[in-house]
C-alpha positions in Angstrom: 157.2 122.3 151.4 155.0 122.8 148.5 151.4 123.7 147.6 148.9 124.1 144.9 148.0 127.0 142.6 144.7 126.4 143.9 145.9 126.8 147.5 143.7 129.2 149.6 145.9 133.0 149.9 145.5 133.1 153.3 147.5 129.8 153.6 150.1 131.1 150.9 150.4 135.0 152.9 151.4 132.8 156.1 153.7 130.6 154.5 155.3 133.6 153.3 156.3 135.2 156.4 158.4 132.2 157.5 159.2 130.9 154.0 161.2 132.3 151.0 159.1 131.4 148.4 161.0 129.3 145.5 158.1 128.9 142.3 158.0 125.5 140.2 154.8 126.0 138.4 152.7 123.0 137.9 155.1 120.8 140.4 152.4 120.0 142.9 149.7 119.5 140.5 151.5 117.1 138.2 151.8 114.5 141.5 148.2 115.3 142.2 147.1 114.3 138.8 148.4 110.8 139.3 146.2 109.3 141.9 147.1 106.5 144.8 144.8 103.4 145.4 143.2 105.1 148.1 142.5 108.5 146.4 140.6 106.0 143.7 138.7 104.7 146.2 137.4 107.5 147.7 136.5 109.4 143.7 134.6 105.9 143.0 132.4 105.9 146.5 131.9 109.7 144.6 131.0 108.4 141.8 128.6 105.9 143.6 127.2 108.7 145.6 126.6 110.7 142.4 124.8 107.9 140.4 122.4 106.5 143.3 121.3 109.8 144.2 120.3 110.7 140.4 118.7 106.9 140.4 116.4 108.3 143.1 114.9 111.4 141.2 115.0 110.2 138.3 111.4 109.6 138.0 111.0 113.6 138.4 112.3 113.8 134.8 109.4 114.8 132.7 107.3 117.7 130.6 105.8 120.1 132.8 109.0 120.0 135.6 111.0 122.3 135.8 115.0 122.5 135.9 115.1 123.9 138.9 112.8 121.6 140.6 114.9 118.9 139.2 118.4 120.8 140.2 117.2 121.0 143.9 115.4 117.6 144.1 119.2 115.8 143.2 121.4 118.2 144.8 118.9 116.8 148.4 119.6 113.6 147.3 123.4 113.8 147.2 123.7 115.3 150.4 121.7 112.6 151.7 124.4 110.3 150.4 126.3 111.5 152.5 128.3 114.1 150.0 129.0 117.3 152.3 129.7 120.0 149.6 128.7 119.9 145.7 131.7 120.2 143.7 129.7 122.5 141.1 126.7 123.7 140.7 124.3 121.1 139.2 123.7 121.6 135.3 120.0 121.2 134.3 119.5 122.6 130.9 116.5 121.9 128.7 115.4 123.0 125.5 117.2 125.7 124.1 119.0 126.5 127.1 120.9 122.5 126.1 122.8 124.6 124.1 124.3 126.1 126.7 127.4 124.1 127.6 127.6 125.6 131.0 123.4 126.5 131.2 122.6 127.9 134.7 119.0 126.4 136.0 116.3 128.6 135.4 112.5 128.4 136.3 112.0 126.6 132.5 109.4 123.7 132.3 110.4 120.7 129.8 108.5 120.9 127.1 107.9 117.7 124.5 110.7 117.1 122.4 113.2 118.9 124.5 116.8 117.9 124.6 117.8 117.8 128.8 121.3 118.0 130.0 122.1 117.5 133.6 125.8 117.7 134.5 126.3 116.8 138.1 129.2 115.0 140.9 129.3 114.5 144.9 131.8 114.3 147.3 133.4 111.4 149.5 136.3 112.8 152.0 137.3 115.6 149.8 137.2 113.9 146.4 134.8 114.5 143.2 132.9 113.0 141.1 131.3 114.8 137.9 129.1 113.1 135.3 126.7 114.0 132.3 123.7 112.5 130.9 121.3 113.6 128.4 117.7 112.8 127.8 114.9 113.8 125.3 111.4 114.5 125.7 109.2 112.9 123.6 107.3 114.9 121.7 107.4 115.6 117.1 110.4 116.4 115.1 113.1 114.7 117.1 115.1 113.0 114.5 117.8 115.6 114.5 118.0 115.6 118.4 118.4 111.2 117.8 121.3 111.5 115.2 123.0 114.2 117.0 122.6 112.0 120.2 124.3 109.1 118.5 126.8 111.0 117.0 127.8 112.4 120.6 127.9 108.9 122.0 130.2 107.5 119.3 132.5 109.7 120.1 132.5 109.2 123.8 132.9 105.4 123.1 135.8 105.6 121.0 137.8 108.0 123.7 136.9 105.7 126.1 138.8 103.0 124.2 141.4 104.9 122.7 142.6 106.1 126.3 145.5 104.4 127.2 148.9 105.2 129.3 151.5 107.0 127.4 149.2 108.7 125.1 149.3 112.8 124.7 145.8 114.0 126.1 145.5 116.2 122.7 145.4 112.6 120.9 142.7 111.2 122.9 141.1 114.7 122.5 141.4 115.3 119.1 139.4 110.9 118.9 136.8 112.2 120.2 136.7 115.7 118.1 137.6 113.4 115.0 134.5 111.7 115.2 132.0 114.4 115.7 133.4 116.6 112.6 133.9 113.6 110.4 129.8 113.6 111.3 129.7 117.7 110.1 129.4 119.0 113.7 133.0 120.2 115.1 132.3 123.7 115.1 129.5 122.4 117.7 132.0 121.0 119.8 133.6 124.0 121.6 135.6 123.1 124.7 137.7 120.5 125.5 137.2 116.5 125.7 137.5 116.3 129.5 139.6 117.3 132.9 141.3 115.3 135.4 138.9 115.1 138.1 140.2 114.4 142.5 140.3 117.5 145.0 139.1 119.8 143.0 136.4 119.3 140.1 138.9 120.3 137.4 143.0 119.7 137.5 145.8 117.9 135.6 145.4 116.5 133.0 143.8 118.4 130.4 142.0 116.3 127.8 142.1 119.3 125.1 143.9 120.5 121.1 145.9 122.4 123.2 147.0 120.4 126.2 150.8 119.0 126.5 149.8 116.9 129.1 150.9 113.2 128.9 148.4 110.5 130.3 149.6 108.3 132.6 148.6 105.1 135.0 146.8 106.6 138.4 145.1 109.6 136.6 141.3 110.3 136.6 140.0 112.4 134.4 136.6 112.6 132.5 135.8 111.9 129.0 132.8 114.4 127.4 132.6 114.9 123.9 129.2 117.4 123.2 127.7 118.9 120.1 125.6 122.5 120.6 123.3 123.6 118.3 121.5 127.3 118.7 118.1 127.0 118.4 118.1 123.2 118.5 119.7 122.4 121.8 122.6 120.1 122.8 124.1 116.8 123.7 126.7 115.9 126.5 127.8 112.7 127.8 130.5 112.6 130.4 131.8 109.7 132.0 135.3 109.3 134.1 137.6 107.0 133.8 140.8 105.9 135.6 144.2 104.9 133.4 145.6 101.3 134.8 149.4 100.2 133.5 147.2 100.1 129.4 144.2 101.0 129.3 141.2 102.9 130.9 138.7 101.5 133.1 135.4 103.4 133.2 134.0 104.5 136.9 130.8 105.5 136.1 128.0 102.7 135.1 124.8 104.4 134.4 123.5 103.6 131.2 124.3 105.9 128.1 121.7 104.5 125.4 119.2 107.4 124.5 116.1 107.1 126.6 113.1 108.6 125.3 111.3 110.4 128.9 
C-alpha cells in the first residue's frame, strides 16, 4: 500500500497506526506521472473546460477592466463548465504587474499598451488543466512588448517539437531557454519550462536545468517558456501536451499569434 507525498496527514497518521511505514521516495509519483488512456481523457475534457470558458469572457478583455473583474468573470465561467474546484488561483496580470511570474489579481485597470497575462486551468473528475495566454493593449510604444512576444512564442514552438519520449526534461528545458538567451533575454526567464500536470496542478515530471527526470509516453506536462522584464512587463505562453510512443501531441488549441485587444 502506497501513497503520495502529497497525501493529506490525516490519511498518512491513520495509516500509521496499523502500518509500519517503509519510505520509497518519489515511488508513487513516478507511476502517476505516466498517465493511462482514461486519465488523458479526463485532463483533455479539462482542457476543453478551461478553453470554452475563457472563449466566453473573452470579450471582457479591454482598457478600462480591471484584473479582477476579468479573474472573477472566468473563474464563473469555469464552474459553469462544470469544473468543481480551480486548480489555482487564476493569474490576471497586466501592466507592470506582467512581470510578475506568479502576479496576484489586484483592483488594476488595463491601460493602452499593457502587456496581460492570464494563467488559468479547470477540473474534470479530479484532473487539471493549466494554460497561459498573453495579450497586449493597444496603445504607443509597443514594439518592444511585439519582439519580446515573438521571442517567447519561438521558444514555446520549438519545445513543443523538440519533446519527444526518451528525452531528459532538462534537454527539452534548456530548447526552450536556448532560444530566449540566444535572443539576449535568459536572465528574464527565471523558472522552469513547465510541470507535469493530472491530480494535482504540478507533479512528475519536471521540465527544468535541474530536473533528472526522463520523459516518457503517457506523461502530461506543460510547456511555458516566459520572459520578465521590470518596468516593461512580461510574456507567458503555456500549452500542455501529452508524449505518444515519439512525439508530443499538443492538448490545448487556442490560438497563440499575438492579438492586439
Amino acid at each position: 500500500l502506497g501513497f503520495e507525498e502529497t497525501a493529506p496527514y490525516s490519511l498518512y497518521s491513520s495509516l500509521k497506526r496499523e502500518l509500519t511505514p517503509v519510505p520509497v521516495k518519489d515511488l508513487v509519483e513516478e507511476f502517476r506521472a505516466r498517465k493511462e488512456k482514461k486519465e488523458i481523457e479526463l485532463i483533455k475534457r479539462a482542457v476543453f473546460r478551461a478553453e470554452r470558458a475563457f472563449l466566453s469572457i473573452k470579450r471582457y478583455i479591454k482598457r478600462g477592466a480591471t484584473e479582477r473583474s476579468i479573474a472573477l468573470r472566468l473563474e464563473e465561467a469555469i464552474k459553469r463548465e462544470g469544473t468543481r474546484r480551480l486548480p489555482f488561483d487564476i493569474i490576471v496580470a497586466s501592466g507592470e504587474n506582467s512581470a510578475l511570474p506568479h502576479a496576484g489579481v489586484t483592483e488594476r485597470k488595463l491601460r493602452a499598451g499593457d502587456l496581460v497575462v492570464i494563467d488559468w486551468g479547470a477540473e474534470a473528475d479530479g484532473y487539471f488543466s493549466d494554460m497561459t495566454r498573453t495579450f497586449l493593449i493597444n496603445g504607443r510604444g509597443i514594439e518592444k512588448k511585439i519582439e519580446i512576444y515573438n521571442i517567447v512564442l519561438k521558444a514555446n514552438r520549438k519545445a513543443l517539437k523538440a519533446a519527444s519520449a526518451g528525452m531528459m526534461a532538462r534537454e527539452l528545458d534548456q530548447t526552450a531557454r536556448a532560444e530566449i538567451q540566444r535572443a539576449g533575454y535568459g536572465e528574464c526567464f527565471g523558472h522552469g519550462t513547465g510541470h507535469g500536470v493530472g491530480l494535482d496542478i504540478h507533479e512528475a515530471p519536471r521540465i527544468s536545468f535541474q530536473s533528472r527526470d526522463v520523459l516518457e509516453k503517457g506523461m502530461v506536462f506543460t510547456i511555458e517558456p516566459g520572459i520578465y522584464i521590470s518596468g516593461l512587463g512580461g510574456v507567458r505562453i503555456e500549452d500542455m501536451v501529452c508524449l505518444g510512443s515519439s512525439r508530443a501531441r499538443v492538448l490545448t488549441t487556442l490560438p497563440k499569434e499575438l492579438e492586439i485587444l
